[in-house]
C-alpha positions as CSV (number, residue, x, y, z in Angstrom):
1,X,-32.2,25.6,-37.6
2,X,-30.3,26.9,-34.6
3,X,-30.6,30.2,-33.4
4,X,-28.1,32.5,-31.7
5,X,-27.2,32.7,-27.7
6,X,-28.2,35.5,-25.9
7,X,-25.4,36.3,-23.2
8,X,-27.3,37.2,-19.7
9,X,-24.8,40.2,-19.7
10,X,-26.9,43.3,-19.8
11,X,-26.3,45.9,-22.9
12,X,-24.6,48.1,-21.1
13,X,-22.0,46.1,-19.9
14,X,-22.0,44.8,-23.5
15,X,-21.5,48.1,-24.6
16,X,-18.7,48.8,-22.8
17,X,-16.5,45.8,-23.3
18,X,-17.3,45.8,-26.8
19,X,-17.2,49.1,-28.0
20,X,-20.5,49.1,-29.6
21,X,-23.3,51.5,-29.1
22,X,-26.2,50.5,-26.8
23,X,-29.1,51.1,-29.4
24,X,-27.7,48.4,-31.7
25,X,-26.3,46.1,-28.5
26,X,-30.5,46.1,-28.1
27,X,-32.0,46.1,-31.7
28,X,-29.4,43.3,-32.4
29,X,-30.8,41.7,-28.8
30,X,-34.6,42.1,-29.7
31,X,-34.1,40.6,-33.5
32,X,-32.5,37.5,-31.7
33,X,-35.3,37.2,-29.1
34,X,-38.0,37.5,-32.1
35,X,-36.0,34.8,-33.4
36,X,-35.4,36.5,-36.8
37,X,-31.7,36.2,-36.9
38,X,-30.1,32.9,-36.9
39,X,-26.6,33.8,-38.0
40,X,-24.2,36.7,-36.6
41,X,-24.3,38.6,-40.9
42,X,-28.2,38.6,-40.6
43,X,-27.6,41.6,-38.0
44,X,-26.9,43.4,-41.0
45,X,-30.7,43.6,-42.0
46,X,-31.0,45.6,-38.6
47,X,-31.0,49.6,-39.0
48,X,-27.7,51.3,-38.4
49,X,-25.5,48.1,-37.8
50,X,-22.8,48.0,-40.5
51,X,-19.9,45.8,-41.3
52,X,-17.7,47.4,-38.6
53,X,-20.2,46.7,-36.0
54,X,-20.5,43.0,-37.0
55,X,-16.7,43.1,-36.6
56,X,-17.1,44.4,-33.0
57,X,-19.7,41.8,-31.8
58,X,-17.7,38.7,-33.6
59,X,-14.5,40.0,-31.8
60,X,-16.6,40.3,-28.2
61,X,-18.0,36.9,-29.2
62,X,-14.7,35.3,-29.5
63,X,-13.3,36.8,-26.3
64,X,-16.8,36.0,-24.0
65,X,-16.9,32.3,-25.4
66,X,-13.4,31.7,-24.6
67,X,-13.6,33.5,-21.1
68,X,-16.2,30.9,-20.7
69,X,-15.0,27.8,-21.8
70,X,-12.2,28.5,-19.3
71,X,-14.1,29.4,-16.5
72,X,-16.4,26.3,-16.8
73,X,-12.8,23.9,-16.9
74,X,-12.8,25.7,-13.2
75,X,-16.2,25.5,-12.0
């Protein structure tokens, strides 16, 4: 079973681009690092992170994974 990448971005800067609060940027960060969530709706189980905050990481997801599949067709 796979497990989800952890972007060397730091949570504020997360934050920030992604319009989620930093308190769940890091809950969300330590359940992935414990290595109890393996896919992106298992961040529900963490306190305080709802639907629309799932919406806000998949969106920043999307945008930093195709930001860097282009930048690596350039490196």
């Amino acid at each position: 079973m796979g497990s989800l990448k952890i972007t060397p971005l730091s949570s504020e800067q997360i934050s920030a681009e992604s319009g989620v609060k930093i308190i769940y940027i890091e809950r969300a960060l330590e359940a992935i690092k414990k290595g109890g969530v393996y896919q992106l709706n298992q961040l529900l189980s963490i306190q305080g992170v709802g639907i629309k905050t799932i919406e806000k990481i998949f969106s920043y997801s999307q945008k930093l994974d195709n930001h860097l599949q282009q930048s690596d067709l350039f490196s």
